[in-house]
C-alpha positions as CSV (number, residue, x, y, z in Angstrom):
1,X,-5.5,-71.6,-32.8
2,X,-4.6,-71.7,-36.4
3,X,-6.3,-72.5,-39.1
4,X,-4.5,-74.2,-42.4
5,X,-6.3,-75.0,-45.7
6,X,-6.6,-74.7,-49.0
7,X,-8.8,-72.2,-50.4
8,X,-11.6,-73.1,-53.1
9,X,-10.4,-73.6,-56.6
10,X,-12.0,-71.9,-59.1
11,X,-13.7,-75.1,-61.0
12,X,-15.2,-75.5,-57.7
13,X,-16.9,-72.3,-56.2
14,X,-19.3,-73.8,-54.1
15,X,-17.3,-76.9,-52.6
16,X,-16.9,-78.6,-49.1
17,X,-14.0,-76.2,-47.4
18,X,-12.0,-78.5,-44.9
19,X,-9.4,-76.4,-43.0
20,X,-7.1,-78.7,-40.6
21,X,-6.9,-77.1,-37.1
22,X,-4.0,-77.5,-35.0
23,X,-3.3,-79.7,-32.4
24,X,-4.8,-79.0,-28.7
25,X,-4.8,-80.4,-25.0
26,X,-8.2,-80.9,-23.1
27,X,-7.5,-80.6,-19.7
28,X,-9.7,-84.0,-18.9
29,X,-11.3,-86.9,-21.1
30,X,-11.9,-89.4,-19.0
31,X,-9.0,-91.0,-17.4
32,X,-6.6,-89.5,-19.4
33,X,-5.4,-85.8,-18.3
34,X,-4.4,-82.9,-20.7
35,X,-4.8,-85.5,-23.4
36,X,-3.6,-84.2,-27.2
37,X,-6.0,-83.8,-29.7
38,X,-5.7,-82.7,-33.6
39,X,-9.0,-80.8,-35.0
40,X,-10.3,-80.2,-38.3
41,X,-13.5,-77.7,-39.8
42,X,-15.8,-79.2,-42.1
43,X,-17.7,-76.2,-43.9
44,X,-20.1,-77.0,-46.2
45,X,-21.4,-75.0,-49.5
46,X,-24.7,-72.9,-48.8
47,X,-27.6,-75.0,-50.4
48,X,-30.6,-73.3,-52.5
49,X,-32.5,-73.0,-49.3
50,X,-30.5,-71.4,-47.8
51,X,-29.0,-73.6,-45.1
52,X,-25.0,-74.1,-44.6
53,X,-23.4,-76.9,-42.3
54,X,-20.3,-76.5,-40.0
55,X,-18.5,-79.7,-38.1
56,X,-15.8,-79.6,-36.3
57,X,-14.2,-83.0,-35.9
58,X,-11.6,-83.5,-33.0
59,X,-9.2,-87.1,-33.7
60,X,-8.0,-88.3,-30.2
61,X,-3.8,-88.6,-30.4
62,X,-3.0,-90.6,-27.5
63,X,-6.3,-91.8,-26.2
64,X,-7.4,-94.9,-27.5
65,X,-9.3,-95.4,-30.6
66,X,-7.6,-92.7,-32.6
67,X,-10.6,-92.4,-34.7
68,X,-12.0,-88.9,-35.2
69,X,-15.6,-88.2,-34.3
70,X,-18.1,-85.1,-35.0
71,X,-17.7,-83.2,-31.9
72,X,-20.8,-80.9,-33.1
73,X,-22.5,-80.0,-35.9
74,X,-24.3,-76.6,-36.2
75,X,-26.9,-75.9,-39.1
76,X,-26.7,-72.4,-40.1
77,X,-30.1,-71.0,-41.9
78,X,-30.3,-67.8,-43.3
79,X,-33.7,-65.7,-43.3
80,X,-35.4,-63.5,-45.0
């Protein structure tokens, strides 16, 4: 797959990164068959505690609603 975004400007070294993914087929979601679907990463700064959030959201392009949704989120913590 390939990834295309912007990288972080300077003014804003610790900002939300959102690369948009490419497009995709899954090979079954419910009725429909190798149905299309666009994905995007959500990557979010690493707080004072230590803890960074990644999404990845997945938008639907010929199954009905085309509305994207969170298709999981994973809570990265580092340790000591």
């Amino acid at each position: 797959m390939t990834e295309i975004g912007t990288p972080l400007s300077s003014s804003d070294p610790g900002g939300l990164l959102r690369p948009q993914g490419a497009q995709f087929f899954a090979p079954n979601w419910g009725r429909a068959k190798n149905a299309p679907f666009r994905y995007r990463l959500t990557i979010g700064p690493v707080q004072a505690d230590g803890k960074q959030t990644v999404q990845l959201h997945r938008t639907p392009q010929a199954v009905l609603p085309k509305r994207e949704f969170v298709a999981f989120e994973h809570v990265y913590v580092k340790r000591p």
